[in-house]
SERO-4910 file (N, C-alpha, C, O; in steps of 0.05 Angstrom, whole numbers):
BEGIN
 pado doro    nc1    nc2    nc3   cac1   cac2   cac3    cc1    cc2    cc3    oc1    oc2    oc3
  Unk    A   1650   -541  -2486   1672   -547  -2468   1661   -552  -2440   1640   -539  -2434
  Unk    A   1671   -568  -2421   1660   -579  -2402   1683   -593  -2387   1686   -616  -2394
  Unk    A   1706   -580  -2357   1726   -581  -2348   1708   -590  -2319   1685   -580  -2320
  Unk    A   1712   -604  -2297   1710   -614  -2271   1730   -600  -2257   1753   -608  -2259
  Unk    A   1725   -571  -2235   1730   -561  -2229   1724   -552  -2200   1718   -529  -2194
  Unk    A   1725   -574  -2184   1726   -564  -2157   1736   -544  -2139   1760   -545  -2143
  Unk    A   1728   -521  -2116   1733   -505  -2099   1726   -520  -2073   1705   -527  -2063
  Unk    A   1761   -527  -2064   1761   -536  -2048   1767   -508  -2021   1785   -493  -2027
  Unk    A   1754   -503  -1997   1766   -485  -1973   1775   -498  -1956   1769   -520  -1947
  Unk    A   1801   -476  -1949   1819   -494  -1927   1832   -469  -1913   1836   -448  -1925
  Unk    A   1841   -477  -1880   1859   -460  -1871   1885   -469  -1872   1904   -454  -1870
  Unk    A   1888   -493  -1875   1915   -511  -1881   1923   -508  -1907   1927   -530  -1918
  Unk    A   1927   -485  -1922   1934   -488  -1953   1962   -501  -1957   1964   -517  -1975
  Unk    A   1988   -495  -1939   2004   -505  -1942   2007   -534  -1941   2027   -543  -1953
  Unk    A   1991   -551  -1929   1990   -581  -1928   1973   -593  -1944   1971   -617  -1944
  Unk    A   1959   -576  -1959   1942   -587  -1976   1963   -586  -2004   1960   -604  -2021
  Unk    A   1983   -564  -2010   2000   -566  -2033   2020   -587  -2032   2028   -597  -2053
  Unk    A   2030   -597  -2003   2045   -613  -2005   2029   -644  -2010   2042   -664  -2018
  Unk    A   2003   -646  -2003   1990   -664  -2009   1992   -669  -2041   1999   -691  -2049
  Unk    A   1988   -653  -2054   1972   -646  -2085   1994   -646  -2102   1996   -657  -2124
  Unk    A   2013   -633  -2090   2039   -640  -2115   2054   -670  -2098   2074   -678  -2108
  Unk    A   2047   -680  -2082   2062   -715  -2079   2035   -727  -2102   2042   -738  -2122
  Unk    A   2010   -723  -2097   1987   -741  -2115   2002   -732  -2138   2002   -750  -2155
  Unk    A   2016   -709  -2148   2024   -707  -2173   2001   -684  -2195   1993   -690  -2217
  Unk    A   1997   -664  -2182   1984   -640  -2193   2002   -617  -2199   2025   -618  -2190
  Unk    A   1996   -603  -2208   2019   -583  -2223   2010   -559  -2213   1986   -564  -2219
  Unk    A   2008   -534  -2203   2002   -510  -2193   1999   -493  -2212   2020   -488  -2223
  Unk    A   1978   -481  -2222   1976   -463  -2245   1970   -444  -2240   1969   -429  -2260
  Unk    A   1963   -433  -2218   1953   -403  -2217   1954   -403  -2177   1941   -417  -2161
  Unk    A   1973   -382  -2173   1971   -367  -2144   1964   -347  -2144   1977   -332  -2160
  Unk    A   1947   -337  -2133   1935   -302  -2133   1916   -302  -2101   1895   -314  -2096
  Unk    A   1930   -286  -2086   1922   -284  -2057   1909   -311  -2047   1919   -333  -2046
  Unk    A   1887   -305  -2040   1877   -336  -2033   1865   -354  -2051   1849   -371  -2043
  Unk    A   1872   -352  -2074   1862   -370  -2097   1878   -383  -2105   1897   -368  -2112
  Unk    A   1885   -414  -2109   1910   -421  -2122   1891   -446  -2140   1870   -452  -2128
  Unk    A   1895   -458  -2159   1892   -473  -2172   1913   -491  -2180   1936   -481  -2177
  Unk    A   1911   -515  -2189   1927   -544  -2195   1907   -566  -2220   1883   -573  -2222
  Unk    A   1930   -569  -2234   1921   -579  -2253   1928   -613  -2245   1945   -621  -2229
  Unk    A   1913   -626  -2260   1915   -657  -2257   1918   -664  -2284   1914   -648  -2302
  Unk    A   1926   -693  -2291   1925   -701  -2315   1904   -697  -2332   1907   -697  -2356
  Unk    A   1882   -694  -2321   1848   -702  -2323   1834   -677  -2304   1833   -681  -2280
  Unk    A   1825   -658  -2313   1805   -634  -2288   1828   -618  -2273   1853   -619  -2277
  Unk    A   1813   -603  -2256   1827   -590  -2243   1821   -580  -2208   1797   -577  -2202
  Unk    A   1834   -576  -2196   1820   -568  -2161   1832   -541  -2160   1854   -535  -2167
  Unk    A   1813   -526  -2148   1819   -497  -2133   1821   -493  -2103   1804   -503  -2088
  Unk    A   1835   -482  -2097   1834   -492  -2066   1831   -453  -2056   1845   -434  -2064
  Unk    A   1810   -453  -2039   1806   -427  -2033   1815   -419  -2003   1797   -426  -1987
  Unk    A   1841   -403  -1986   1845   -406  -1971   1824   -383  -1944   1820   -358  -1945
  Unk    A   1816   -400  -1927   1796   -387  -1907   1801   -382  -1883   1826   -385  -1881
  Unk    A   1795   -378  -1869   1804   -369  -1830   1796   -404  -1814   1776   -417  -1817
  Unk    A   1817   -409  -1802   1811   -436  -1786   1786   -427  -1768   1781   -405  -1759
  Unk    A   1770   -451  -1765   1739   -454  -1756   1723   -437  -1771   1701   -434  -1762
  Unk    A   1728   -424  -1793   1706   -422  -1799   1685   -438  -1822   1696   -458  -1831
  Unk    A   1652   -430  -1834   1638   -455  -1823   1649   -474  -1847   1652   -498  -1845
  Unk    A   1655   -455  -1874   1661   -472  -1892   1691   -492  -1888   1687   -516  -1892
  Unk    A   1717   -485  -1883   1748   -499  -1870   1733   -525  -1874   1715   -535  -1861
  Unk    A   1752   -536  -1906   1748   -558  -1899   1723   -575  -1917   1720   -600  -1917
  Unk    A   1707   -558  -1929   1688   -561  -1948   1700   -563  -1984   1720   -554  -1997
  Unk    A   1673   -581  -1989   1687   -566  -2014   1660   -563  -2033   1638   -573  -2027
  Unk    A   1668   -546  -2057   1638   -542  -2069   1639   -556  -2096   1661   -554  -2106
  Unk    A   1624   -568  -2108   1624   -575  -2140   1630   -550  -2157   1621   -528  -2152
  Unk    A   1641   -556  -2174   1640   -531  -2199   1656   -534  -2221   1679   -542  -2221
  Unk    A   1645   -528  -2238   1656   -537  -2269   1664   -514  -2285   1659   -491  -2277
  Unk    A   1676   -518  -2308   1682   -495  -2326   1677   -499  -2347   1676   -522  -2357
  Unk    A   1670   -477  -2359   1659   -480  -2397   1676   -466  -2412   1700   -463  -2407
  Unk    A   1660   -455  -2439   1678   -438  -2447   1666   -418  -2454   1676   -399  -2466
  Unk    A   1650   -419  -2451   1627   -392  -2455   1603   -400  -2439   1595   -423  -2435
  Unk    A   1592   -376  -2429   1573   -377  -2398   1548   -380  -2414   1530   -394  -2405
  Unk    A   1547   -365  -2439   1521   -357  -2444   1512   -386  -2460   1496   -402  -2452
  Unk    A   1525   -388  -2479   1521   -415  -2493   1513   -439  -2468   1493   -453  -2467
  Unk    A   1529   -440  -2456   1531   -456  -2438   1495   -462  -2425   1476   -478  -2427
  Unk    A   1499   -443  -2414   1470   -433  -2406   1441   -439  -2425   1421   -451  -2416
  Unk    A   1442   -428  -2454   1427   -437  -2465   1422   -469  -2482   1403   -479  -2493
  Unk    A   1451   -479  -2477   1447   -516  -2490   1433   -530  -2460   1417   -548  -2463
  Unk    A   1441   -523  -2429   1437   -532  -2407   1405   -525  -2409   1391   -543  -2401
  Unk    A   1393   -503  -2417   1357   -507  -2415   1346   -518  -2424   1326   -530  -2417
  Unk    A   1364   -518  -2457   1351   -534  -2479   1347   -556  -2463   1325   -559  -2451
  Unk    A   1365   -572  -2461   1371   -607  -2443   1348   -607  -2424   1332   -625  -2426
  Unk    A   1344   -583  -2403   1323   -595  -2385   1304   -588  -2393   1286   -593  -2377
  Unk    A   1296   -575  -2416   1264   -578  -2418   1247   -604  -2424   1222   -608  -2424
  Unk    A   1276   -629  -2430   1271   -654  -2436   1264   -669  -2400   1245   -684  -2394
  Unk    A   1283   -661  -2387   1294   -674  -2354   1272   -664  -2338   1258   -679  -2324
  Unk    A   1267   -633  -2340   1259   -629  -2318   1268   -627  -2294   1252   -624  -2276
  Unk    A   1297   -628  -2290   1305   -638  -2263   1334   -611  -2262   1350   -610  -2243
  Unk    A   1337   -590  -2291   1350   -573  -2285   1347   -540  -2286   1333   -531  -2304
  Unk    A   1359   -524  -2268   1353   -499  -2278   1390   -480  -2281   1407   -482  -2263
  Unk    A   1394   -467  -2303   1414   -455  -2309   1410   -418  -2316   1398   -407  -2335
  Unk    A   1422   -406  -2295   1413   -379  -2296   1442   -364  -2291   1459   -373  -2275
  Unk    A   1446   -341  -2305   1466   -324  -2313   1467   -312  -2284   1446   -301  -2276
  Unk    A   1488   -312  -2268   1494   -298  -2251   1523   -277  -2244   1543   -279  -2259
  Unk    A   1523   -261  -2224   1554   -242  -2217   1550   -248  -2190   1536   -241  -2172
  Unk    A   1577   -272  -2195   1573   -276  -2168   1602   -259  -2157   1615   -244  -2172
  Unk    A   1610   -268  -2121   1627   -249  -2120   1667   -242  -2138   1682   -223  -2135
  Unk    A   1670   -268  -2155   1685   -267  -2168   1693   -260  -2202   1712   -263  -2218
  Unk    A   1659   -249  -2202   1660   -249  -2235   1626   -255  -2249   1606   -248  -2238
  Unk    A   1627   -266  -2272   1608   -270  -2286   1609   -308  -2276   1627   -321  -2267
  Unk    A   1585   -313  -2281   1577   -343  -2277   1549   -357  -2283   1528   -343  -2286
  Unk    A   1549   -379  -2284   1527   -393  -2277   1517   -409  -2262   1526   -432  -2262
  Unk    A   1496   -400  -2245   1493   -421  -2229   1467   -442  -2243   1447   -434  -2255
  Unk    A   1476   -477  -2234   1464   -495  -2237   1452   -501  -2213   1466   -502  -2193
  Unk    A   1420   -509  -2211   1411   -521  -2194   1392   -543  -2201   1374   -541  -2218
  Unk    A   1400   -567  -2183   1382   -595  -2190   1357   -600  -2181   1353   -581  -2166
  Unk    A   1345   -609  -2181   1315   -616  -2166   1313   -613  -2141   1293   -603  -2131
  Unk    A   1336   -626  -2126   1336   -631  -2100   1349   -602  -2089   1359   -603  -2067
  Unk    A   1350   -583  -2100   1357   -548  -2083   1392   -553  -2087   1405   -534  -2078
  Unk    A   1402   -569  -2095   1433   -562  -2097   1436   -549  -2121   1427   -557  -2143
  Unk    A   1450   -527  -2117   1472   -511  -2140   1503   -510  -2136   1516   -504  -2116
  Unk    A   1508   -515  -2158   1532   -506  -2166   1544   -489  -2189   1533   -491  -2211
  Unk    A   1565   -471  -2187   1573   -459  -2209   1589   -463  -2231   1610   -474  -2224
  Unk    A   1587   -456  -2263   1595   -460  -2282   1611   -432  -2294   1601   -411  -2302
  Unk    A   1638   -438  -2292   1658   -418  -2291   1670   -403  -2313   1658   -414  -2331
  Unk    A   1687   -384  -2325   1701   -398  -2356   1722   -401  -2355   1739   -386  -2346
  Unk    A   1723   -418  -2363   1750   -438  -2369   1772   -436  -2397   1765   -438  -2420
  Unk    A   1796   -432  -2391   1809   -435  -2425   1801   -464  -2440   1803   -485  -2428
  Unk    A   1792   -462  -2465   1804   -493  -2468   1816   -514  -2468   1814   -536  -2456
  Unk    A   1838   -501  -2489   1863   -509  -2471   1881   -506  -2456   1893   -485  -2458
  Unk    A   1890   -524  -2437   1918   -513  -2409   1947   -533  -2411   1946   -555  -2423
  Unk    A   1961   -526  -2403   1982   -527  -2401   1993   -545  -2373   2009   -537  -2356
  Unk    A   1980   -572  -2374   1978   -588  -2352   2017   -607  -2348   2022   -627  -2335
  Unk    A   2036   -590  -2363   2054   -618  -2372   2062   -619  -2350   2070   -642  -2346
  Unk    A   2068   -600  -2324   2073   -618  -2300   2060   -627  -2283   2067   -621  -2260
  Unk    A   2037   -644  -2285   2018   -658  -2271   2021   -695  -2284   2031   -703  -2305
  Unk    A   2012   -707  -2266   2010   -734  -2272   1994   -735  -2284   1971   -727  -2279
  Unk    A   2003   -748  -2306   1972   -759  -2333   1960   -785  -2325   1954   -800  -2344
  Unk    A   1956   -792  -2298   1943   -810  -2294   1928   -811  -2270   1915   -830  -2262
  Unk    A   1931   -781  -2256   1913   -768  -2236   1888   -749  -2247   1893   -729  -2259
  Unk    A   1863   -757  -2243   1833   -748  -2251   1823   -737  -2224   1823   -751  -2204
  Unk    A   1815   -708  -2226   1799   -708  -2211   1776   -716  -2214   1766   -720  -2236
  Unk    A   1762   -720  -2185   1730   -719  -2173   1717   -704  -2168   1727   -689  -2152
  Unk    A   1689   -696  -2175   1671   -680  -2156   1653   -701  -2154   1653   -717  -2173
  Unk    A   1638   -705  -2136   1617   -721  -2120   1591   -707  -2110   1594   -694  -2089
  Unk    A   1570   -706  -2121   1544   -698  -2111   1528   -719  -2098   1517   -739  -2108
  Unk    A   1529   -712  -2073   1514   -736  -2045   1481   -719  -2048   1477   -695  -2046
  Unk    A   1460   -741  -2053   1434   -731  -2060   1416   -744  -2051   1425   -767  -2049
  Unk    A   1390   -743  -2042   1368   -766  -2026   1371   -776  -2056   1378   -799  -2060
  Unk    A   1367   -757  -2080   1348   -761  -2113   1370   -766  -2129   1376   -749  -2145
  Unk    A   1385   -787  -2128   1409   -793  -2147   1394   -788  -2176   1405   -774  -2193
  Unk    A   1372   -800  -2181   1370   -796  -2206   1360   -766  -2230   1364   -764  -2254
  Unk    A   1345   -746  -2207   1346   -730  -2217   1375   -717  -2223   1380   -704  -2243
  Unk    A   1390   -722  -2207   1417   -701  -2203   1430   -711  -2223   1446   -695  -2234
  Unk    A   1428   -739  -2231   1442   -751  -2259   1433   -738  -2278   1448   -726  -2294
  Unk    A   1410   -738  -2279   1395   -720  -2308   1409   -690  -2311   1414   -678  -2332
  Unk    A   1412   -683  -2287   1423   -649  -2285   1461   -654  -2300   1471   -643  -2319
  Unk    A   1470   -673  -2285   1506   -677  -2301   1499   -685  -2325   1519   -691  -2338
  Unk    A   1476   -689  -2337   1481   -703  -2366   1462   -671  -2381   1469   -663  -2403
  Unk    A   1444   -661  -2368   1435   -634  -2376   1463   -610  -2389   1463   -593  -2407
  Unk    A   1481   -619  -2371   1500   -605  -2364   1522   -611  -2386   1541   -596  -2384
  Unk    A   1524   -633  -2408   1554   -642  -2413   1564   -669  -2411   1576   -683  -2427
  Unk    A   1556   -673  -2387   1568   -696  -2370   1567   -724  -2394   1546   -728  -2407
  Unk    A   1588   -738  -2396   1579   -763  -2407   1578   -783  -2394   1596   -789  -2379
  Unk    A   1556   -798  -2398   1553   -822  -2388   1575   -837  -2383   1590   -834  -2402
  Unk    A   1586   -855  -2365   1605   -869  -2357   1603   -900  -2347   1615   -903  -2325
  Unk    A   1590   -923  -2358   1583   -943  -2341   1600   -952  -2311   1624   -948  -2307
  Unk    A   1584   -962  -2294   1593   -964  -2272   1585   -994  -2261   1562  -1001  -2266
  Unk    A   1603  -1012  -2245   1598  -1039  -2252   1573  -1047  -2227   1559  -1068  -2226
  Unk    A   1575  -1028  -2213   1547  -1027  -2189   1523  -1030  -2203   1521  -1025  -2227
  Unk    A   1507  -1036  -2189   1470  -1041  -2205   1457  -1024  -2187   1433  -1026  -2192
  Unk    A   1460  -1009  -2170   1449   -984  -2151   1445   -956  -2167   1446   -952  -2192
  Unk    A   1441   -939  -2146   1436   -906  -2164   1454   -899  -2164   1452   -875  -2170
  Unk    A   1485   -907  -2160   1502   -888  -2171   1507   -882  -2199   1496   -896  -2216
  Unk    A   1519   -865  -2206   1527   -849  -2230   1552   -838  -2245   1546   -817  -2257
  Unk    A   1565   -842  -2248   1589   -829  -2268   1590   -818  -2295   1584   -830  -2316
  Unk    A   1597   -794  -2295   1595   -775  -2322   1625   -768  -2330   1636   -760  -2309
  Unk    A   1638   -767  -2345   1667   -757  -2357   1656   -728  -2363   1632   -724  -2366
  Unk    A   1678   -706  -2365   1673   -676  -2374   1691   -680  -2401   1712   -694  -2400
  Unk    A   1683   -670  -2420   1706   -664  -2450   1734   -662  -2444   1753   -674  -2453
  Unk    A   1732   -647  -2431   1756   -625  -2427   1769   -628  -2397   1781   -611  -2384
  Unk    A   1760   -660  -2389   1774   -661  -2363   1766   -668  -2343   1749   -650  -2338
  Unk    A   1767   -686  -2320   1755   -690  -2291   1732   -712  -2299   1726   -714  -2322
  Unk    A   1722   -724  -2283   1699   -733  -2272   1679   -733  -2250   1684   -738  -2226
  Unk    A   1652   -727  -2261   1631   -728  -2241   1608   -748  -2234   1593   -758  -2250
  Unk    A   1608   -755  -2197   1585   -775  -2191   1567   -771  -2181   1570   -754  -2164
  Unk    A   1547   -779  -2181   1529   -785  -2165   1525   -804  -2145   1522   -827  -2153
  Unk    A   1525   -800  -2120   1529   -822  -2095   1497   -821  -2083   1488   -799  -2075
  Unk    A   1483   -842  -2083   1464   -836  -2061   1462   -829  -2028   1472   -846  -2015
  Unk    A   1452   -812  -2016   1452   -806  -1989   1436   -793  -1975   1422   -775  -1985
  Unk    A   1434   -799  -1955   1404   -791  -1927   1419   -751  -1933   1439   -739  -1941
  Unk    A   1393   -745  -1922   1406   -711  -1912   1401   -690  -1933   1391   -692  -1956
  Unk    A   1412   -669  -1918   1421   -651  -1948   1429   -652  -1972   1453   -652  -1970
  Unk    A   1425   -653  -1988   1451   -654  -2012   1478   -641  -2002   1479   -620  -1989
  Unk    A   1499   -653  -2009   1524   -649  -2019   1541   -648  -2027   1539   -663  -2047
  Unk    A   1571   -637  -2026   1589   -646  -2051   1614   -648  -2025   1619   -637  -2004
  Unk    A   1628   -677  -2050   1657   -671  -2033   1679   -673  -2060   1676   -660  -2081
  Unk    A   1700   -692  -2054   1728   -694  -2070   1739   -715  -2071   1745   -726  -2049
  Unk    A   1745   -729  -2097   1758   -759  -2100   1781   -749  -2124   1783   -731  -2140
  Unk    A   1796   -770  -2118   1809   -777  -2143   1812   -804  -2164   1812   -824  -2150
  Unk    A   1813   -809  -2186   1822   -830  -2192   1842   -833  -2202   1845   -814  -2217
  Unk    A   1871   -855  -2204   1895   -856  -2217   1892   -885  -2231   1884   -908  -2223
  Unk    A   1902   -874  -2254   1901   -898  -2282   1928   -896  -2281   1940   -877  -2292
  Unk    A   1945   -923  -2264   1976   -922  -2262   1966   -942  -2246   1944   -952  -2239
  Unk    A   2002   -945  -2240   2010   -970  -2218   2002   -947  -2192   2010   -924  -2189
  Unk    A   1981   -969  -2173   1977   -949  -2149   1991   -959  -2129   1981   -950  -2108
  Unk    A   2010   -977  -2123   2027   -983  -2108   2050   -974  -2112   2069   -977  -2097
  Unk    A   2047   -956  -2141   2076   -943  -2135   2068   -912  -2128   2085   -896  -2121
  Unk    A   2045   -908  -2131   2024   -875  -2125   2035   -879  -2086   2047   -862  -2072
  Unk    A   2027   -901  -2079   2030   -904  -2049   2052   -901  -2041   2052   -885  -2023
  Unk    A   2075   -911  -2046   2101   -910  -2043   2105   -878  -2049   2124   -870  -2035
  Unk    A   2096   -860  -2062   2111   -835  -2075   2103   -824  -2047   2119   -811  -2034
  Unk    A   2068   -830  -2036   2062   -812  -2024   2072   -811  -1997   2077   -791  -1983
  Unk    A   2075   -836  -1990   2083   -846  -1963   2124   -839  -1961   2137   -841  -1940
  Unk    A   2131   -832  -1981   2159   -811  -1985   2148   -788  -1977   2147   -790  -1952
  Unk    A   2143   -773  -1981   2132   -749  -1981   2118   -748  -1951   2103   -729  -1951
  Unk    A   2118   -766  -1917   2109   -753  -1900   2091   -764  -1900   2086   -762  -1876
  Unk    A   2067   -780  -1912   2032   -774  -1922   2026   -801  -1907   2036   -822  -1915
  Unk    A   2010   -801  -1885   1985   -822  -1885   1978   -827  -1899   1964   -812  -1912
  Unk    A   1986   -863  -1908   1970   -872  -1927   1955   -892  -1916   1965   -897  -1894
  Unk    A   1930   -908  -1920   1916   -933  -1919   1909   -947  -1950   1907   -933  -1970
  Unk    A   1906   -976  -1950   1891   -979  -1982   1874  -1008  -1972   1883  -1026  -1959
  Unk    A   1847  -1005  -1983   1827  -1020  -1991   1830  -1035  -2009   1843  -1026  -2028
  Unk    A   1820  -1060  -2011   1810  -1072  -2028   1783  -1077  -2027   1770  -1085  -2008
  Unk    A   1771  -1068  -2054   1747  -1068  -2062   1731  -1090  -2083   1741  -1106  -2098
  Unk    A   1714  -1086  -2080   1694  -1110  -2097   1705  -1103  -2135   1705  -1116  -2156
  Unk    A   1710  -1083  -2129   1715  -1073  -2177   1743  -1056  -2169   1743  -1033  -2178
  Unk    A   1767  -1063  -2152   1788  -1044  -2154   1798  -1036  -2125   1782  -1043  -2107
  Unk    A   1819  -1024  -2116   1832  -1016  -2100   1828   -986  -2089   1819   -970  -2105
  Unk    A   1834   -976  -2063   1832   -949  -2060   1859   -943  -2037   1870   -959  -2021
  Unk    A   1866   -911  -2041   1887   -904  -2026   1871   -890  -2011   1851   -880  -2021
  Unk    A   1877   -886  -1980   1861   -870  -1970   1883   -853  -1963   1902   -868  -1957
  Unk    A   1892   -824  -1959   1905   -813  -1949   1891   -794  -1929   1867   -788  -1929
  Unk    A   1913   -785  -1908   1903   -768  -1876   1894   -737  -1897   1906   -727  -1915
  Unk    A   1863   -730  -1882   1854   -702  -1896   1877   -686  -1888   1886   -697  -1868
  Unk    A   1891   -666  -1894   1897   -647  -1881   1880   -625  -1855   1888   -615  -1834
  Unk    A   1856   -625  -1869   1831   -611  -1852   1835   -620  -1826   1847   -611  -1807
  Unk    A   1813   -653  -1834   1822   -656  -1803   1831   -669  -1781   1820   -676  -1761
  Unk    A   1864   -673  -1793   1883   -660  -1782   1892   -640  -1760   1903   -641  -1738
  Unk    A   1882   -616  -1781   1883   -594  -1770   1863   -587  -1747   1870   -569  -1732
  Unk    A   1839   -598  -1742   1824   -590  -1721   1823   -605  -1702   1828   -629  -1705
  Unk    A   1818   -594  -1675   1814   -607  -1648   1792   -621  -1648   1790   -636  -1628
  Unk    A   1775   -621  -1662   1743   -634  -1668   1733   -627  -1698   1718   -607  -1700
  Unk    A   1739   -640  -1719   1732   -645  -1741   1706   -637  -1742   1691   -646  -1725
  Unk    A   1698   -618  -1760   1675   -614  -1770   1665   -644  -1785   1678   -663  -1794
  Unk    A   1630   -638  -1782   1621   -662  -1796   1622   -668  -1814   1618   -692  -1821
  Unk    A   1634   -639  -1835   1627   -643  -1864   1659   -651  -1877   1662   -648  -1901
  Unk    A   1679   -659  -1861   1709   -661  -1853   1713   -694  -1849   1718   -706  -1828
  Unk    A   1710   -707  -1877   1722   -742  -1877   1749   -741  -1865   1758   -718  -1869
  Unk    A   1766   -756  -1850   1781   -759  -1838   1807   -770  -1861   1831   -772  -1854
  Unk    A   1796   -777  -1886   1818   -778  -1905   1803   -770  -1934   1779   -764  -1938
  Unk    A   1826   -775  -1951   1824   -769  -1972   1823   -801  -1999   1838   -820  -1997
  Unk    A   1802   -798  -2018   1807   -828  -2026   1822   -811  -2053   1821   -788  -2060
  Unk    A   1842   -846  -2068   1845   -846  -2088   1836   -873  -2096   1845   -895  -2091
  Unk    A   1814   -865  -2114   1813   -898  -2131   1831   -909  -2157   1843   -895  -2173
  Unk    A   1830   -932  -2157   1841   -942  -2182   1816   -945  -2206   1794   -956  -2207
  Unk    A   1833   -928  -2227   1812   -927  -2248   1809   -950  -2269   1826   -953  -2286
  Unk    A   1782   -971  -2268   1777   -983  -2285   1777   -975  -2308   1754   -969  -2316
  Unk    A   1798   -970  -2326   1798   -958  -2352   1782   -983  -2368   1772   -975  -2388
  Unk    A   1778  -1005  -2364   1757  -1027  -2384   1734  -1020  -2378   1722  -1038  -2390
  Unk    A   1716  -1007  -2366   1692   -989  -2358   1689   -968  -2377   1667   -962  -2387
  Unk    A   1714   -954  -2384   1707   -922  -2393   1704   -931  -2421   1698   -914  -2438
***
């Protein structure tokens, strides 16, 4: 089992729900500052934090399985082929877990997940994103496919990457200068001029692109929004792409 499960932090939780149920996500779990939302496809966690602080506004990669341990031992098997992964049993502060780390020093955690959920009020044509920004696109590919990830053709001839999860969401690989990082996309397999219209009811900055393989919605972050000076790690919107389903 293998779910796309981002932890997104925010001090704006309330504008981020009204964001998430206009995209058409379903709310499955509130518990103090933890709330989760289901999508047609994956799921986002949104973790609520104190405004300015460093994380507000970040978000982390993280996936779900269905067992940590298994999990853990098919992910070594895989890189003793790659080389490019390490999977180690951890307690972190929420529980039992695993953390994954790629060549290039990024980790992320591998959570457990039900199999199955109970997504029927979410749009079945909203997918989440996680995005891993890397100097080493290609090791970090080897790590999502170490991991589960399936291969996804992509109509670019560059290092990017696309992997589908079993059980939900999708993950990329983007090339980039710097640190490694992660952020948050969506894709909608629907009419996205009528995704635009729903959202732009609902209050929402919208923008939309046209692109070389498809269209994109850009909507206003809530983050930042919310700040007098946007953190760096704080895109000024949010994308939705249109999903080439003749690709998948």
């Amino acid at each position: 089992m293998l779910r796309v499960r981002p932890v997104h932090f925010t001090s704006r939780p309330e504008k981020w729900e009204e964001l998430l149920a206009a995209l058409g996500l379903a709310k499955t779990v509130d518990h103090g500052p933890w709330r989760e939302f289901d999508a047609g496809s994956g799921r986002l966690a949104l973790h609520v934090t104190e405004p300015g602080s460093p994380d507000d506004g970040s978000t982390s990669l993280g996936v779900e399985v269905g067992d940590l341990a298994e999990f853990a031992r098919r992910t070594g098997l895989a890189a003793e082929e790659s080389g490019s992964t390490t999977a180690e049993l951890i307690t972190a502060d929420h529980g039992e877990s695993c953390r994954i780390t790629g060549r290039d020093g990024f980790s992320f955690l591998a959570d457990l997940g039900a199999r199955e959920v109970d997504s029927g009020g979410a749009d079945p044509a909203v997918t989440v994103v996680g995005v891993w920004f890397t100097a080493e696109p290609g090791p970090a590919a080897m790590t999502l496919q170490d991991i589960g990830g399936r291969f996804r053709p992509v109509p670019d001839a560059d290092e990017t990457a696309d992997f589908t999860a079993k059980n939900g969401g999708v993950l990329m690989v983007r090339p980039a200068s710097g640190p490694p990082r992660s952020s948050l996309g969506f894709e909608y397999d629907g009419d996205l001029a009528a995704l635009r219209d729903r959202l732009t009811a609902a209050g929402l900055e919208v923008s939309e692109t046209e692109e070389a393989f498809g269209r994109t919605l850009h909507v206003a972050n809530p983050d930042a929004a919310g700040a007098a000076i946007p953190a760096a790690h704080v895109p000024p919107t949010l994308w939705i792409s249109q999903r080439l389903t003749e690709l998948v």
